[in-house]
N, CA, C and O atoms as CSV, one atom per row, in Angstrom:
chain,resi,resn,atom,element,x,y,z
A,1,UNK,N,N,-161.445,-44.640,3.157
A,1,UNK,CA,C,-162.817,-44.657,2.680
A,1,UNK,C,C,-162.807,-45.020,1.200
A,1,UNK,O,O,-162.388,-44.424,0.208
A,2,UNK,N,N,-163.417,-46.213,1.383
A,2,UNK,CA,C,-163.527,-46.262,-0.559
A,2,UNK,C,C,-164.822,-47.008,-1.008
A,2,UNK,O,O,-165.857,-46.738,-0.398
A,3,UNK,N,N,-164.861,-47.978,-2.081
A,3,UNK,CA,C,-166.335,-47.704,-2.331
A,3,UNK,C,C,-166.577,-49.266,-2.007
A,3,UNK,O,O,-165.789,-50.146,-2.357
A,4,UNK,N,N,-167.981,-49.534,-1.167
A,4,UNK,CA,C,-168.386,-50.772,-1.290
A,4,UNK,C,C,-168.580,-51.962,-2.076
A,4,UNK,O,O,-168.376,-51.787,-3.277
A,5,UNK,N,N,-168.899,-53.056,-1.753
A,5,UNK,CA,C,-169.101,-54.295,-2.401
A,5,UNK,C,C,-170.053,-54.478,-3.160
A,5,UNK,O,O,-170.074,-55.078,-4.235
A,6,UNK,N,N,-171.315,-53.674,-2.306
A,6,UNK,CA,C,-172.836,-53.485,-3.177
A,6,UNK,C,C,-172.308,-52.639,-3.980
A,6,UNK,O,O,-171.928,-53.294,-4.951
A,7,UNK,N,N,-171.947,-51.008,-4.201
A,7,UNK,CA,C,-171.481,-50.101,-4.930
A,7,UNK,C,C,-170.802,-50.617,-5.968
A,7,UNK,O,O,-171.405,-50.585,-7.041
A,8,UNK,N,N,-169.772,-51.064,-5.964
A,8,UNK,CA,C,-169.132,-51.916,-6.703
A,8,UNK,C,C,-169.662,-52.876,-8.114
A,8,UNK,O,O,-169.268,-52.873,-9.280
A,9,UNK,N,N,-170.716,-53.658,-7.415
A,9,UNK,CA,C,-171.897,-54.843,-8.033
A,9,UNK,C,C,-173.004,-53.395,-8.881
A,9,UNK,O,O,-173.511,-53.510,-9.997
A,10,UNK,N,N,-173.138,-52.113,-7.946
A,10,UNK,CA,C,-174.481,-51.677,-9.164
A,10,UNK,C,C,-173.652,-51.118,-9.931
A,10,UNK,O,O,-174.172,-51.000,-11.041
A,11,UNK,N,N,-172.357,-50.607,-9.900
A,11,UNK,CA,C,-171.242,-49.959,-11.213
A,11,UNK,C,C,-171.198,-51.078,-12.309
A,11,UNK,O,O,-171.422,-50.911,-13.508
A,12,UNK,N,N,-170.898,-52.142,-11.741
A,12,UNK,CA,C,-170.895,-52.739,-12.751
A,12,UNK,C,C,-171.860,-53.414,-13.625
A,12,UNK,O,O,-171.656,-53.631,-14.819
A,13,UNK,N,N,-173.113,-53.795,-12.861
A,13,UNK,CA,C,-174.390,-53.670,-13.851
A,13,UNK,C,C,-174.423,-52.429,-14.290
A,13,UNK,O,O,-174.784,-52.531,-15.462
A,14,UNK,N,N,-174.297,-51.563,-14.096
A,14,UNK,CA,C,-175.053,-50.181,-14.719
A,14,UNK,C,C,-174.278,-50.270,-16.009
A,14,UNK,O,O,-174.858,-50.031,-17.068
A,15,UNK,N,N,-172.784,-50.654,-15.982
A,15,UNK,CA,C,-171.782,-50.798,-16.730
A,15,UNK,C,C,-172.495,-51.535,-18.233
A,15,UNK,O,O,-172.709,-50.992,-19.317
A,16,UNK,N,N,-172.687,-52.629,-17.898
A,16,UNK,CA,C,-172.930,-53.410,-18.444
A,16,UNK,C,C,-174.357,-53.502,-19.380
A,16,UNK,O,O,-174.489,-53.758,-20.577
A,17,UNK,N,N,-175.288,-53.210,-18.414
A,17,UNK,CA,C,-176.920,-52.547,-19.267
A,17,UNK,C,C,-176.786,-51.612,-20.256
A,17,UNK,O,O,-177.519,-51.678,-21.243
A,18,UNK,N,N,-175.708,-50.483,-20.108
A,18,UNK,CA,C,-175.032,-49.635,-21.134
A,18,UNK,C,C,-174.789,-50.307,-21.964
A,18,UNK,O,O,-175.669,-50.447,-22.813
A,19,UNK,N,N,-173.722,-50.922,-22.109
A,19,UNK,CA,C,-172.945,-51.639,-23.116
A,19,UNK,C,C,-173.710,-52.437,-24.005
A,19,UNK,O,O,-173.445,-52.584,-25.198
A,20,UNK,N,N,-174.969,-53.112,-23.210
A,20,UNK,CA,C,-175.784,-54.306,-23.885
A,20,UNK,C,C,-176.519,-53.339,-24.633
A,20,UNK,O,O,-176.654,-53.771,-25.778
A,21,UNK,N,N,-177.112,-52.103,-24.476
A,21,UNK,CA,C,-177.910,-51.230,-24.861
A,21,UNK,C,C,-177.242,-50.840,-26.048
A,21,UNK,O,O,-177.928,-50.946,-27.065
A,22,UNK,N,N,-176.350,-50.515,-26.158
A,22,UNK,CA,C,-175.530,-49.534,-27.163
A,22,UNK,C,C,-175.409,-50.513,-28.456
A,22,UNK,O,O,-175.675,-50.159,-29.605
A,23,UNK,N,N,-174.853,-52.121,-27.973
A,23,UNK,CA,C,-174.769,-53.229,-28.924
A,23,UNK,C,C,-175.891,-53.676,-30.167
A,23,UNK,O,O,-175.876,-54.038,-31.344
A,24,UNK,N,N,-177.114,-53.318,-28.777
A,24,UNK,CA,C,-178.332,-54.024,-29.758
A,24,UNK,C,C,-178.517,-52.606,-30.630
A,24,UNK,O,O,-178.797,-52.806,-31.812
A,25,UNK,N,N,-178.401,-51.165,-30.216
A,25,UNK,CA,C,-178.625,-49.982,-31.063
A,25,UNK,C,C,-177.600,-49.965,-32.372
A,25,UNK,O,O,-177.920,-49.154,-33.241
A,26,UNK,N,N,-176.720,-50.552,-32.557
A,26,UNK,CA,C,-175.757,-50.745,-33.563
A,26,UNK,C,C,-176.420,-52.212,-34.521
A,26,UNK,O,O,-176.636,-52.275,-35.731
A,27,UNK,N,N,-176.563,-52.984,-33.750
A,27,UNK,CA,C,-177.372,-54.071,-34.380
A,27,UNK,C,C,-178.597,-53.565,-34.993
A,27,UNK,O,O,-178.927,-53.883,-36.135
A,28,UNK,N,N,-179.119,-52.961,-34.420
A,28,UNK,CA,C,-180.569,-52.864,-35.025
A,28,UNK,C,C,-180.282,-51.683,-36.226
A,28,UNK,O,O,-181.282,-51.515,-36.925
A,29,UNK,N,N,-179.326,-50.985,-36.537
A,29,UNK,CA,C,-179.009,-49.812,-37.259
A,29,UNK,C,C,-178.426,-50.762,-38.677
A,29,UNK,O,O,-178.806,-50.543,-39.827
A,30,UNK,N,N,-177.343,-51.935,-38.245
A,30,UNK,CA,C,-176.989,-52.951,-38.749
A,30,UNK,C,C,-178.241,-53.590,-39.974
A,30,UNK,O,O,-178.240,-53.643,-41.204
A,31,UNK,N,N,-179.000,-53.911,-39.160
A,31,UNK,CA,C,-180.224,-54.672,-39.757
A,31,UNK,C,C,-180.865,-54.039,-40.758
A,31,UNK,O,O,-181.240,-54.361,-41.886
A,32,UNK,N,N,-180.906,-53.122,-40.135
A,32,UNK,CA,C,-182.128,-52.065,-41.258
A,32,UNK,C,C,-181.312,-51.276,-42.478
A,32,UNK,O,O,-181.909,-50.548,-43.271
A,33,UNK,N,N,-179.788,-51.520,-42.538
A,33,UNK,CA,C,-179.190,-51.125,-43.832
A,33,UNK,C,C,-179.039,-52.345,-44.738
A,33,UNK,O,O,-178.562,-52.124,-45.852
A,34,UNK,N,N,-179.429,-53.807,-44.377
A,34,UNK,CA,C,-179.032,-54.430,-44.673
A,34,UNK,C,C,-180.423,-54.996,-45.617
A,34,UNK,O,O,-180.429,-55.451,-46.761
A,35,UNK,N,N,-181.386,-54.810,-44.812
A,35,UNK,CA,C,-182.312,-55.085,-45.516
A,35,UNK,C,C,-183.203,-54.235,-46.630
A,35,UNK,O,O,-183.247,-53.007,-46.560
A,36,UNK,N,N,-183.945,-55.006,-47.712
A,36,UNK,CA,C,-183.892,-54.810,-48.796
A,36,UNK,C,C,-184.894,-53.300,-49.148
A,36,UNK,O,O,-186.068,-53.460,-48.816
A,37,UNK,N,N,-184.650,-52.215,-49.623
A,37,UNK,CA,C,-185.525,-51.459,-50.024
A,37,UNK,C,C,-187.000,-51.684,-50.561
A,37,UNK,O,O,-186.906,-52.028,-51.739
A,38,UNK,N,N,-188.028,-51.639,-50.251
A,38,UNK,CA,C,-189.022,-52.495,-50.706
A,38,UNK,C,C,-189.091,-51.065,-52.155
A,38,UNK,O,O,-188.438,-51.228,-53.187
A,39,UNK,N,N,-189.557,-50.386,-52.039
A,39,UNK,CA,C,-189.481,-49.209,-52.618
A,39,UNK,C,C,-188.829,-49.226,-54.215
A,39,UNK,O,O,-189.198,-49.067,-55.379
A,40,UNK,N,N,-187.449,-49.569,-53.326
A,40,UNK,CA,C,-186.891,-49.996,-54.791
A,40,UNK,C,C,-187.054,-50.937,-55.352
A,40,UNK,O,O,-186.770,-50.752,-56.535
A,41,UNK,N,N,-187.460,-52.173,-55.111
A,41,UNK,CA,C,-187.261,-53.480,-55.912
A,41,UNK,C,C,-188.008,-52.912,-57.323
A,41,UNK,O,O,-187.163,-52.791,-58.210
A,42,UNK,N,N,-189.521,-52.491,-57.814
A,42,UNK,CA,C,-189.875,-52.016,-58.477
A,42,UNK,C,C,-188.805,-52.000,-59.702
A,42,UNK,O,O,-188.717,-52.785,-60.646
A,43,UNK,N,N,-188.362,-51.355,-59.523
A,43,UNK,CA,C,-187.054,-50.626,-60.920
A,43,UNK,C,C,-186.328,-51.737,-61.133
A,43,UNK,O,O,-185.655,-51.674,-62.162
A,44,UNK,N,N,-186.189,-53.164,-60.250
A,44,UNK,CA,C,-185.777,-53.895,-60.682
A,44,UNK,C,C,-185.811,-55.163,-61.580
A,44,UNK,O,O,-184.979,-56.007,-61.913
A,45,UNK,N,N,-187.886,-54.807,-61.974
A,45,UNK,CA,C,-188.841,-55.518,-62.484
A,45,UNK,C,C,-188.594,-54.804,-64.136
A,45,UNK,O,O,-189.302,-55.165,-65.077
């Protein structure tokens, strides 16, 4: 007894929707340190 072909196919999407999920949450964490303090520019005038 072991695990199907379909079983198999939703492990590995499920796999994968994770992974894509986690990527863009690092990206988007990425982005927003990167971009510019509006706040601060001020002090730089």
């Amino acid at each position: 007894m072991g695990i199907t072909e379909e079983e198999l196919a939703e492990t590995i999407q499920l796999a994968a929707s994770v992974g894509a999920g986690t990527i863009r949450a690092m990206a988007r964490r990425a982005s927003k340190k990167s971009e510019p303090d509006i706040n601060g520019l001020g002090s730089l005038i």
